[in-house]
Legacy VTK file of the C-alpha trace (Angstrom):
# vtk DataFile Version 3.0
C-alpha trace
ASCII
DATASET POLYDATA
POINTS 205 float
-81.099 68.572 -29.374
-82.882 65.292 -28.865
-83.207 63.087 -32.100
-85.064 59.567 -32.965
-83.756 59.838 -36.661
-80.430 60.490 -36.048
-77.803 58.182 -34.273
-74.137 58.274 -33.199
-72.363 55.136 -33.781
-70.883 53.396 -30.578
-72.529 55.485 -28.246
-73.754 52.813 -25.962
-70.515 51.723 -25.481
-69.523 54.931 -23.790
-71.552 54.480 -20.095
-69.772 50.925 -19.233
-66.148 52.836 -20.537
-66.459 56.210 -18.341
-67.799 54.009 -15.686
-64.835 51.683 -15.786
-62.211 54.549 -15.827
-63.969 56.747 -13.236
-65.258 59.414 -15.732
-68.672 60.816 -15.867
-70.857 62.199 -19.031
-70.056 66.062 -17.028
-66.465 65.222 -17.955
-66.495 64.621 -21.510
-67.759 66.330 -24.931
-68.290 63.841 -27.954
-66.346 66.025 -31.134
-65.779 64.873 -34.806
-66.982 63.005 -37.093
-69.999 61.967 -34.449
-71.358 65.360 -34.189
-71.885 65.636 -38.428
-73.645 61.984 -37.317
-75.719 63.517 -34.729
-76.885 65.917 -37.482
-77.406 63.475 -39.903
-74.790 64.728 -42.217
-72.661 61.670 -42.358
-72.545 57.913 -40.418
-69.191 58.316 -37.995
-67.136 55.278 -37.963
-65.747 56.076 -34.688
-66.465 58.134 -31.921
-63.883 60.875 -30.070
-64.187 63.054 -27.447
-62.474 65.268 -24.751
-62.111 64.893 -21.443
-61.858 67.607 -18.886
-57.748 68.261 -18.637
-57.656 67.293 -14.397
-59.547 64.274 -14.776
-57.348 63.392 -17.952
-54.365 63.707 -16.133
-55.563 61.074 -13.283
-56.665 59.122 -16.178
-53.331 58.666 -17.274
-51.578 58.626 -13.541
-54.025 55.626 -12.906
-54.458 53.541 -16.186
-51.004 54.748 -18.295
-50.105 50.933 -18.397
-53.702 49.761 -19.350
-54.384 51.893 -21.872
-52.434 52.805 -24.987
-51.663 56.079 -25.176
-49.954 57.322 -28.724
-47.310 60.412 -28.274
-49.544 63.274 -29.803
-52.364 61.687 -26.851
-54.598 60.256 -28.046
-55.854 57.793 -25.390
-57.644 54.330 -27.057
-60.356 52.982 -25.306
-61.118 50.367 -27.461
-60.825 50.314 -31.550
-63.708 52.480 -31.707
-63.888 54.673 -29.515
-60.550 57.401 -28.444
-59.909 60.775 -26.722
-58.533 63.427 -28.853
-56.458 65.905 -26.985
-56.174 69.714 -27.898
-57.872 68.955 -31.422
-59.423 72.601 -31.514
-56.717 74.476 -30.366
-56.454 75.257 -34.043
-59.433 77.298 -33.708
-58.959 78.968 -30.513
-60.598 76.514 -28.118
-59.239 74.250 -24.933
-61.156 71.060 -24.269
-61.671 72.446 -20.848
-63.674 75.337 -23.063
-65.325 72.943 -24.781
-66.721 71.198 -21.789
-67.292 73.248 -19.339
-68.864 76.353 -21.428
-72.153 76.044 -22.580
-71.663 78.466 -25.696
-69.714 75.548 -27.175
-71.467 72.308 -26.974
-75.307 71.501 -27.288
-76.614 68.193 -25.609
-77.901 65.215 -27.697
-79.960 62.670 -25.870
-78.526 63.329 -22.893
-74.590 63.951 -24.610
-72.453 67.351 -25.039
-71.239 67.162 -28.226
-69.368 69.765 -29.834
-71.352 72.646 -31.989
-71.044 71.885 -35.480
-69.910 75.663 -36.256
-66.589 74.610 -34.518
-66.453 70.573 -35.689
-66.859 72.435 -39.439
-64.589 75.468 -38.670
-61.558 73.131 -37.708
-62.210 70.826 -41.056
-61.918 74.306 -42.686
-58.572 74.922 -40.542
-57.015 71.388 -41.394
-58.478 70.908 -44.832
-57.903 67.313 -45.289
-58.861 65.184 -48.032
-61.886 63.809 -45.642
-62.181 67.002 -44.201
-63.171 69.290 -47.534
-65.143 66.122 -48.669
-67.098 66.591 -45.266
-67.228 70.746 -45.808
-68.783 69.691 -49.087
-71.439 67.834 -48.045
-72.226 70.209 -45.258
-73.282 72.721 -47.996
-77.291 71.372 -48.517
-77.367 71.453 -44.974
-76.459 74.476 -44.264
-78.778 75.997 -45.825
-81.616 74.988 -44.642
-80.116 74.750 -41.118
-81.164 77.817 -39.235
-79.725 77.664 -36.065
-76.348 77.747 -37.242
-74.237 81.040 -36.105
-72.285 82.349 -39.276
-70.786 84.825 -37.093
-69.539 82.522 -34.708
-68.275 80.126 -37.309
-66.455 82.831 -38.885
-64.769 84.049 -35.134
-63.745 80.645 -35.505
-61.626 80.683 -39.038
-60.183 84.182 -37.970
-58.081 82.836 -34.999
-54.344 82.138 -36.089
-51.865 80.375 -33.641
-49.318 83.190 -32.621
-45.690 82.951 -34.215
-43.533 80.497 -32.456
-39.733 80.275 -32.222
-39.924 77.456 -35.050
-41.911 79.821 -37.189
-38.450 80.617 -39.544
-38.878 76.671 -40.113
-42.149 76.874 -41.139
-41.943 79.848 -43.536
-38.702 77.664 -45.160
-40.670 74.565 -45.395
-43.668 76.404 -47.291
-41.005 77.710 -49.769
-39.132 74.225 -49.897
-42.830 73.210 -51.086
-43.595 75.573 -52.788
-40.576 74.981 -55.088
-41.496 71.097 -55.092
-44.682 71.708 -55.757
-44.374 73.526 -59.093
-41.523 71.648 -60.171
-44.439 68.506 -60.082
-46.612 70.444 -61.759
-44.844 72.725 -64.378
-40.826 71.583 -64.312
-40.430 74.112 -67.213
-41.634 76.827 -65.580
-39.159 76.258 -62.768
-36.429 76.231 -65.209
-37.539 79.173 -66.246
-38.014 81.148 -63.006
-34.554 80.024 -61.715
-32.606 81.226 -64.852
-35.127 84.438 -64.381
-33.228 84.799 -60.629
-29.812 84.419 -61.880
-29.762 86.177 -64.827
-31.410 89.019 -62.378
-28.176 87.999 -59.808
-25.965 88.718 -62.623
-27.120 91.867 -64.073
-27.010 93.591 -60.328
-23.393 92.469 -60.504
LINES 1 206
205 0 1 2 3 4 5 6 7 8 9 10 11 12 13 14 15 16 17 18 19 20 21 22 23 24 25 26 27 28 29 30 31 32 33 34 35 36 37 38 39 40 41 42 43 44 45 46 47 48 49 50 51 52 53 54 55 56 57 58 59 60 61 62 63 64 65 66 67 68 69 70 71 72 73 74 75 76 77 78 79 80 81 82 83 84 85 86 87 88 89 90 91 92 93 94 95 96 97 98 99 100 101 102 103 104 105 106 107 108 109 110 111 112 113 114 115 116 117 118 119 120 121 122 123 124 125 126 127 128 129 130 131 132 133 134 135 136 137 138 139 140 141 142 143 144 145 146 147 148 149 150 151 152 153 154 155 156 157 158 159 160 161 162 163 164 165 166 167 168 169 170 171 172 173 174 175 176 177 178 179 180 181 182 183 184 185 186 187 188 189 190 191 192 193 194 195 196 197 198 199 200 201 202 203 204
C-alpha cells in the first residue's frame, strides 16, 4: 500500500529513534490509531507500534534507565511516539505474530503497519468511547473498501481469552455492576427486584 494522499503523523521521526536504540523497520509494526491514518479514516495524534519481543527485551536490558517505561509497558520514546506491548492479545495475536507474519500487516511506504481488520476488530473488543466513535466512522469506508477480509475480521471478534483463576472475580464484579448500574439508572426498579428476591427467600421458607 503506497499512498501520496494519505499520511501518518510523526513518521519521520521514527528512522533517527530505531536508529538510536538499535532497532530496525524489520523489527517493528506501526498499530492504532496510525493505521485508520494510513487509510485516511482519521488524523492519528500519536503513533504506536510493536517491537519484536527479543529485541524488546534488550531494549529494556540496555536503555531501562533512559527510557520511561510505565508498569503495563508501554515504552515512551518521546511524547509522541510509544510501544504498546501485547495490545492484540485481546484478539488472538502476539506482536511477534504481528511482525513477523505477513497475513497480518501490509507495508505503507516502506512501513508494516497492522491490517485494519485487526486495528478495527480490537476497537470492537475494547469498545471505548474513542474506540466505537472510530468503528463509526469506519462504516462509509467500509463499504466501498474492497480489500477488506470480513471473514478474517470476524475470526478476529470470535477469539475469547480462556478462563483464568481470577475469573470468579470477574463474574462478581460484572454482577457488582450490574447492580450499580441499574440502581443509576432505574433505583425503583432495584427496590423492586430485591423485595422480588426476598419475598421469593421467604416463601421457600
Amino acid at each position: 500500500m503506497e499512498s501520496d494522499k494519505n499520511i501518518i503523523n510523526y513518521i519521520d521521526q521514527l528512522p533517527e529513534i530505531l536508529d538510536k536504540y538499535g532497532l530496525s523497520p524489520d523489527d517493528i509494526c506501526i498499530v492504532g490509531s496510525s493505521v485508520l491514518s494510513a487509510f485516511g479514516l482519521r488524523e492519528n495524534h500519536d503513533l504506536d507500534f510493536v517491537i519484536e519481543p527479543r529485541k524488546r527485551q534488550l531494549l529494556l536490558k540496555q536503555y531501562k534507565d533512559v527510557l520511561k517505561i510505565m508498569s503495563w509497558g508501554l515504552i515512551c520514546f518521546n511524547e509522541s511516539i510509544e510501544a504498546v506491548y501485547n495490545q492484540y492479545n485481546i484478539i488472538g495475536i502476539s506482536d511477534s505474530e504481528i511482525i513477523n507474519n505477513e497475513k497480518y500487516y501490509i507495508l505503507f511506504n516502506g512501513w508494516k503497519i497492522a491490517r485494519i481488520e485487526l486495528v478495527l476488530a480490537r476497537k470492537a473488543k475494547v469498545r471505548r468511547e474513542k474506540d466505537i466513535i472510530d468503528l463509526d466512522n469506519a462504516k462509509e469506508f467500509l463499504l466501498y473498501y474492497s480489500d477488506f477480509d470480513w471473514d478474517f475480521f470476524r475470526k478476529f471478534l470470535s477469539f475469547s481469552v480462556k478462563p483464568s483463576r481470577f475469573s470468579h472475580y470477574n463474574r462478581l464484579l460484572n454482577k457488582v455492576f450490574v447492580i450499580v448500574k441499574l440502581f443509576i439508572l432505574n433505583p425503583k426498579g432495584l427496590f423492586t427486584k430485591v423485595k422480588s428476591v426476598i419475598r421469593n427467600k421467604i416463601m421457600k421458607n
